[in-house]
Structures are given as C-alpha cells and as structure tokens.
C-alpha positions as CSV (number, residue, x, y, z in Angstrom):
1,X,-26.9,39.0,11.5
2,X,-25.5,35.9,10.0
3,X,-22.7,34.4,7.8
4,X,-23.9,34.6,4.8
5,X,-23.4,32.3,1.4
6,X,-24.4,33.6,-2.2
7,X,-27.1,35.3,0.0
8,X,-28.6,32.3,1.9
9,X,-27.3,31.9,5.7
10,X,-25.0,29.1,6.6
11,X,-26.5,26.5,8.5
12,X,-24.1,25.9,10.6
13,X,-26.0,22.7,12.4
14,X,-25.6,20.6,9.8
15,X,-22.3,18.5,8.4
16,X,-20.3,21.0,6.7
17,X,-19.8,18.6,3.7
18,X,-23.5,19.7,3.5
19,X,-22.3,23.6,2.5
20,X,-20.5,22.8,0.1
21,X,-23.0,20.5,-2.0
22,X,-25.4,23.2,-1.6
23,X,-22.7,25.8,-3.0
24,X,-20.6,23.8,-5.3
25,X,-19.0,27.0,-6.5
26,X,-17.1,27.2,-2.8
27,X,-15.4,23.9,-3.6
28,X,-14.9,25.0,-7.5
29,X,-13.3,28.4,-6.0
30,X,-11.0,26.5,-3.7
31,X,-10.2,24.2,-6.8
32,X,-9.2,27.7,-8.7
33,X,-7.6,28.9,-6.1
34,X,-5.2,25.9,-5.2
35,X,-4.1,24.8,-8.8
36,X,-2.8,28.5,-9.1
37,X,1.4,28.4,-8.1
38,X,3.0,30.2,-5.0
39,X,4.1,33.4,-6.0
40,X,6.6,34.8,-4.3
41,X,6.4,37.9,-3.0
42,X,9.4,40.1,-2.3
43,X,9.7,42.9,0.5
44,X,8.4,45.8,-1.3
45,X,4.9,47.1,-0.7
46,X,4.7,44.0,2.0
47,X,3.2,43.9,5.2
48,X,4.3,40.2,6.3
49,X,1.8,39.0,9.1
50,X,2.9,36.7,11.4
51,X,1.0,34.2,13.5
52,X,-1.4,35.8,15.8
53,X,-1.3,39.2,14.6
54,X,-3.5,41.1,12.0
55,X,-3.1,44.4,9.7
56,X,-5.8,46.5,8.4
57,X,-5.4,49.0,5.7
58,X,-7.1,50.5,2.9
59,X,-6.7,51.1,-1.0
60,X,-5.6,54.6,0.2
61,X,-2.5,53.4,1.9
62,X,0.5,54.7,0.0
63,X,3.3,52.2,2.0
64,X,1.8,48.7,1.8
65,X,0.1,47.4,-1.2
66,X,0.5,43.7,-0.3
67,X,-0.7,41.7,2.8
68,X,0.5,38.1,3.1
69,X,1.1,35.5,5.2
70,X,2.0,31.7,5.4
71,X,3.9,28.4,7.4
72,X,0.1,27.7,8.0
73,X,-0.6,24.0,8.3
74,X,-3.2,23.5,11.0
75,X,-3.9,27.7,11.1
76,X,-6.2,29.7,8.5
77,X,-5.3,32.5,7.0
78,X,-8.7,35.0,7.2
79,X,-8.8,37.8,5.1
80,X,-11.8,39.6,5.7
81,X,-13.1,43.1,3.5
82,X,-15.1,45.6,2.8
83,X,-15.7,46.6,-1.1
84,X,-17.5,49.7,-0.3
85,X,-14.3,51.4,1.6
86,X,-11.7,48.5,0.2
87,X,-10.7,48.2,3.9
88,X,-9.0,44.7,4.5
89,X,-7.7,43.0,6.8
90,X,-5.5,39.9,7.3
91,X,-4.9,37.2,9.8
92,X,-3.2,34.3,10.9
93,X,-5.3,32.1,13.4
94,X,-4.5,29.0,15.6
95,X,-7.9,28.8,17.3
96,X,-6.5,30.4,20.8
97,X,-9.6,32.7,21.2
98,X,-11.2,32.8,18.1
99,X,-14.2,34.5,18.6
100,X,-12.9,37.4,20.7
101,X,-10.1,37.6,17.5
102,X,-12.9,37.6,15.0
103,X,-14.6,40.3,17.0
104,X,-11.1,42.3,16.5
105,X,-10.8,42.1,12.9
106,X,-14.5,43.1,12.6
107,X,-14.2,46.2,14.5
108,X,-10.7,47.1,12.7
109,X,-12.2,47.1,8.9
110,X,-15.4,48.4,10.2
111,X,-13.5,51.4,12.0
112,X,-12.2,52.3,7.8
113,X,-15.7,51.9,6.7
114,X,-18.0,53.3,9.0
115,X,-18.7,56.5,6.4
116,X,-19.3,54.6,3.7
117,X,-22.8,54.2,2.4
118,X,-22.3,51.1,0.4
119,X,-20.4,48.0,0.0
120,X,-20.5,44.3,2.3
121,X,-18.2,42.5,4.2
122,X,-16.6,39.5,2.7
123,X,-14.6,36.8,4.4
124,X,-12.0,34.6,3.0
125,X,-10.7,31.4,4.7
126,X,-7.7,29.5,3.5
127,X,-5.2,26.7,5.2
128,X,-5.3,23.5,7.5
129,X,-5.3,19.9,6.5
130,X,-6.9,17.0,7.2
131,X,-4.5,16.5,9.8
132,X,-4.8,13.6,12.8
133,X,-6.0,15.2,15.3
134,X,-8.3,17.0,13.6
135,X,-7.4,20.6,15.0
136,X,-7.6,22.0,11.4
137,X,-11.3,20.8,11.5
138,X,-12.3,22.4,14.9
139,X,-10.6,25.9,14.1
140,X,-12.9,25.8,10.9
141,X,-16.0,25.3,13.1
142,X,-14.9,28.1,15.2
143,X,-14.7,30.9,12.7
144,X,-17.7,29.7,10.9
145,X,-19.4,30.5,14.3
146,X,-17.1,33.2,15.3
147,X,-18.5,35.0,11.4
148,X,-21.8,34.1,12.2
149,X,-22.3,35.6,15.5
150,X,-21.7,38.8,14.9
151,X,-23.9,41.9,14.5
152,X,-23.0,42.7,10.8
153,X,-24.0,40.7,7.5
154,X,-20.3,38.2,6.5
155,X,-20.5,37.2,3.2
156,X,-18.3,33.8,2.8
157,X,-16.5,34.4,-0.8
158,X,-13.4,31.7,-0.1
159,X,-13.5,28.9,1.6
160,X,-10.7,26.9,0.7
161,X,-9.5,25.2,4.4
162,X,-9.2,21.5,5.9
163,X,-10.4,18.6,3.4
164,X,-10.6,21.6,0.2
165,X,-6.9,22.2,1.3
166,X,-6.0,18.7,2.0
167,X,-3.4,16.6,-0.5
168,X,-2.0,12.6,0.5
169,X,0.8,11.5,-0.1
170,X,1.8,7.9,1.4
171,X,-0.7,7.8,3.5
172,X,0.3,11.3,4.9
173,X,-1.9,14.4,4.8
174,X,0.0,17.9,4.1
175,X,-1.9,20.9,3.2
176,X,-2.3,22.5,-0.4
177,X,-1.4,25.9,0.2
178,X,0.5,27.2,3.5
179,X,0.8,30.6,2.6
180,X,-1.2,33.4,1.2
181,X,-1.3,37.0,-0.1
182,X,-4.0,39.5,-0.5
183,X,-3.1,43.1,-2.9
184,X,-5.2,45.9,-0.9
185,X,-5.9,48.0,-4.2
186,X,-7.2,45.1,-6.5
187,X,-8.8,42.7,-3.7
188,X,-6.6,39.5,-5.6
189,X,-6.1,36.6,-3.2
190,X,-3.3,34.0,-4.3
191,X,-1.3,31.6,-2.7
192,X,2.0,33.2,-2.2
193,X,5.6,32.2,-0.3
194,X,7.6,35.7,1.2
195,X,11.2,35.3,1.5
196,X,11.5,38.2,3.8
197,X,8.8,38.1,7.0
198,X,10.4,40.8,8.6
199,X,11.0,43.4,10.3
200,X,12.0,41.9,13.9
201,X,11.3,38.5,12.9
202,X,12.3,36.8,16.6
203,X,10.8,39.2,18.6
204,X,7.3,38.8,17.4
205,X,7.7,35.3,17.4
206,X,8.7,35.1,21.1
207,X,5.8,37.4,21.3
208,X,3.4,34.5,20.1
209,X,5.3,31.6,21.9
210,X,5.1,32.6,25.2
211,X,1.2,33.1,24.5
212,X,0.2,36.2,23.2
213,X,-3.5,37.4,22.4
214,X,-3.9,38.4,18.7
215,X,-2.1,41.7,18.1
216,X,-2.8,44.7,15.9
217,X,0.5,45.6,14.2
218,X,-0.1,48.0,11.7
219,X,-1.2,52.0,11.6
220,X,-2.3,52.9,8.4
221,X,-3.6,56.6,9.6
222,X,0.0,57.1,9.9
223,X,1.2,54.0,7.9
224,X,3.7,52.7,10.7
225,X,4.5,49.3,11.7
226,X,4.6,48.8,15.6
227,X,6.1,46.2,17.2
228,X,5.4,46.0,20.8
229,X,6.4,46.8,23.6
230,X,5.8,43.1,24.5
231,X,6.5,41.7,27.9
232,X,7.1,38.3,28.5
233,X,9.1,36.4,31.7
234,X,11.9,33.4,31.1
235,X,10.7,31.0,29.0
236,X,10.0,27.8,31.1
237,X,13.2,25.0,29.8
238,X,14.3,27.3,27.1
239,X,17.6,25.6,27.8
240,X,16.2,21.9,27.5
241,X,14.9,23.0,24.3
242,X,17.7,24.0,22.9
243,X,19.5,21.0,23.7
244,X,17.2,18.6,21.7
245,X,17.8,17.1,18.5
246,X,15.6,18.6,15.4
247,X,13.4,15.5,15.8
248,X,12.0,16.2,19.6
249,X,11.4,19.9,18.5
250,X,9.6,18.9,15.5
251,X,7.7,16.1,17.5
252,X,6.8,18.3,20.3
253,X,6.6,22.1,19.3
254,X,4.1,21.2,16.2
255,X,0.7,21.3,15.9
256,X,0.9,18.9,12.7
257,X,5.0,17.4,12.8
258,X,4.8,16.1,9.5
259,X,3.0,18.6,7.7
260,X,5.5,21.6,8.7
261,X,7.8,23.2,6.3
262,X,11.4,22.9,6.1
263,X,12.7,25.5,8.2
264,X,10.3,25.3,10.5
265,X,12.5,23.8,13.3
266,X,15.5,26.2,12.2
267,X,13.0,29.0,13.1
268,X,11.6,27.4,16.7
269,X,15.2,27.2,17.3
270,X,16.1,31.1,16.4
271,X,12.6,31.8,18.7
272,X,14.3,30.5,21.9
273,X,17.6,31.5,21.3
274,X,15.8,34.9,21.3
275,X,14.0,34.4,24.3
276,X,16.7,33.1,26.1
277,X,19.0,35.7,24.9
278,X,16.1,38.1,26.3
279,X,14.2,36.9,29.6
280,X,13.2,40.5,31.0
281,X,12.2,42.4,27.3
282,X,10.9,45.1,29.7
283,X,14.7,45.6,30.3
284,X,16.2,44.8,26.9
285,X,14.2,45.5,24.2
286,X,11.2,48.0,25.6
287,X,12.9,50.0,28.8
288,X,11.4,52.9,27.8
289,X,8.0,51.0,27.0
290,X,7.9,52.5,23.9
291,X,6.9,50.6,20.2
292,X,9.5,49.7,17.8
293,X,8.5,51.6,14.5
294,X,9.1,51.2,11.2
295,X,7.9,53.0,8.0
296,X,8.6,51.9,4.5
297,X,11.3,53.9,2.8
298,X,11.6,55.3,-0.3
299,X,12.6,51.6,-1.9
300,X,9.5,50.2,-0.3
301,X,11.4,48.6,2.3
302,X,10.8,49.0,6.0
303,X,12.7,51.3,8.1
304,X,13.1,51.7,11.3
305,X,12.4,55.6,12.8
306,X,13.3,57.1,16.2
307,X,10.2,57.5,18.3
308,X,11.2,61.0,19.7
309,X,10.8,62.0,15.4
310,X,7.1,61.0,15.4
C-alpha cells in the first residue's frame, strides 16, 4: 500500500514542490516545527541514537521516555509510529541502503503492534539542506519511495527536510534544525540538542565509519541497550588522518563541510583515535563476542551490567 498524505497517496512522479502545494499544511507544519528553539535534552530517560542505528520502544517502556538524535546536516532523522500500540521508532539515515533500512524500521514497530486492532502508521522526516551537491535532495527521494513501497498504509505527518529545512546565509546554505527528539509516551516531536550521546560514544562511531549497515541498538522487552559486538579491520590511513589539519578533515570526511557543527571535526578525530587505538575489536573490545549492556539506573542514567547477571 502507499505513502499516504491527509489520506490521498503521494505521487511520487511528479516535482515534489508539487506535494507541498497540494498540502500546504506540510510546509505550515515544518514552519511550526522549525521556529520552535532546540531544547536541550539531558541524559535521563534518553536513548541517544547515533548515525545509522535505530531504537524502537513503546509507551510501556519504564527506562527510556525520550528518543533523540542530531549533527544531521545532509541526513534525516525518521521517526516513524504507530498510535494504536504507541510503538516508535527513531532513526538517523545517510542514504547507504535506504530501502532495505526502511524495511527494518517497519518490521521493528510493527513487531510492538502486531495485536493491536487499531491505530496507523505515521512517519515523520526532518533534516538536510539545500546543500551543493544535492545529497540532502536524493536521500529525500529515497525514503519517499522507500515509505511508499511497502506492504502497509504510511501516513506522512512531518515533513520538514531539504529546502523546508534550508536557511542562507552569505550565500551559504546550513540546515534549520540538526537535531531532533521524539517523547515515547506523548508522541511530541521537537528540535532538540543532547549534551550527553552516550554510552560508548567512539565505539559506535567507529562502528558507522568503517561502514556499518543500520543497527538495532535497543531491547525494550528487557529494556537494555546493546552495543555490539562489532567487528571491523584497521582503518585504511588512520594515521594520515590524524596527521591533517582540522581543515583537510573537515574538507574531506563531510558530506556538507560548511554546514557541519562545531565539534564535528573534534569528534572525527576522537573516531580514529579510537579505531587506531583498536584495529582487531574482535580482540579488544568483544573477545568473548558478547554485547556491551547497559540498563538505566535508578537516576535514569545508563549503566553498564555484567553479561553473566542477565
């Protein structure tokens, strides 16, 4: 079944500018949605999704009331739901197989929601730019088509990515919001900023530089966060890399150079010390090919647990 707006499918063969003149409240909803402020959201009740990975959970979930992510520039940040179960999920994707990630996320929330006898799925899409070489733009495409391919009724309710997300300044493009956050047991969206995107910030960061599929990271039957085990083998030049000035990494390791946010070379730079500092993980971080597990304690902060006490 098809990717649905305000009922009506999307045509998806003609110019998208076309979508939104035939729903002008998309465009005001984006408009809503970016004049609100980044909230910042501290570590408690957080799930903090990184970059090719996705959590599901549900209103029932008694750990994580907040899923959130951002540093998006050319990525989108999909939130996809159900409101019969409240089952949502949230992702951050950077168009490396996007239909075989939206396939993912589908079967995650519809997993939750499979005994309930009412309720829809709803999508949300927010981030890129109108950025130069229009990777924002083709990512959009894809999980337009991605939505509309699959077997289930998507109902678009936010669509605020590309030229909705898309500010100038001197002749440069940088997106509106980089960052959002979605609370489980209400089903508010905002744009939010998260000091703290832990737990094992480097490691799932290596995970995604040295090309990762999208990963699931999050139990909510047993409300765990797994981390791994991830394998990788030595980065190619991690040493070159290291050596350059913050200019060449900004220039070369960005999708969109001078739309990224300020630490965003600091963090690169953490990334391969990281994966220099661990070539063989299969050796120094997962010998006994076992997850890293964490479970929010009773602050609301994440924990990490022995795997022999599960």
């Amino acid at each position: 079944m098809p990717l649905l707006v305000n009922g009506a499918r999307v045509d998806l063969a003609r110019p998208r500018g076309d979508m939104i003149r035939v729903h002008p409240h998309l465009e005001e909803k984006a408009k809503l949605l970016r004049s609100q402020p980044a909230q910042i959201v501290e570590p408690k009740g957080l799930l903090y999704v990184q970059q090719r990975e996705f959590a599901v959970t549900t209103p029932k979930d008694g750990s994580v009331s907040i899923l959130g992510s951002d540093d998006a520039t050319t990525c989108h940040i999909v939130v996809l739901r159900h409101t019969g179960s409240g089952a949502t999920c949230l992702t951050h994707c950077d168009g490396s197989d996007t239909e075989a990630e939206v396939s993912l996320i589908m079967s995650a929330v519809k997993s939750f929601s499979s005994s309930t006898g009412c309720g829809r799925l709803e999508v949300h899409l927010v981030g890129g730019f109108n950025d130069d070489r229009q990777l924002s733009q083709k990512l959009t495409n894809q999980l337009l088509r991605a939505f509309d391919l699959q077997p289930e009724d998507v109902h678009l309710v936010t669509f605020c990515v590309t030229e909705l997300n898309d500010r100038e300044e001197q002749d440069i493009h940088f997106p509106i919001i980089y960052g959002i956050a979605v609370n489980v047991k209400t089903a508010e969206i905002f744009p939010a900023t998260f000091p703290v995107k832990g737990p094992d910030e480097d490691l799932r960061s290596a995970h995604t530089l040295t090309g990762a599929p999208l990963t699931n990271i999050y139990d909510a039957k047993t409300e765990q966060l797994r981390i791994g085990p991830y394998f990788w083998g030595p980065f190619p030049h991690v040493d070159f890399w290291l050596e350059q000035d913050d200019a060449q990494i900004l220039q070369n390791l960005s999708t969109s150079p001078l739309a990224e946010p300020p630490h965003f070379v600091s963090h690169i730079r953490s990334t391969l010390t990281f994966l220099k500092e661990h070539p063989f993980p299969s050796r120094s971080l997962f010998p006994d090919r076992k997850p890293r597990i964490y479970k929010k304690n009773e602050e609301g902060l994440w924990e990490q647990v022995c795997s022999d006490k599960i």
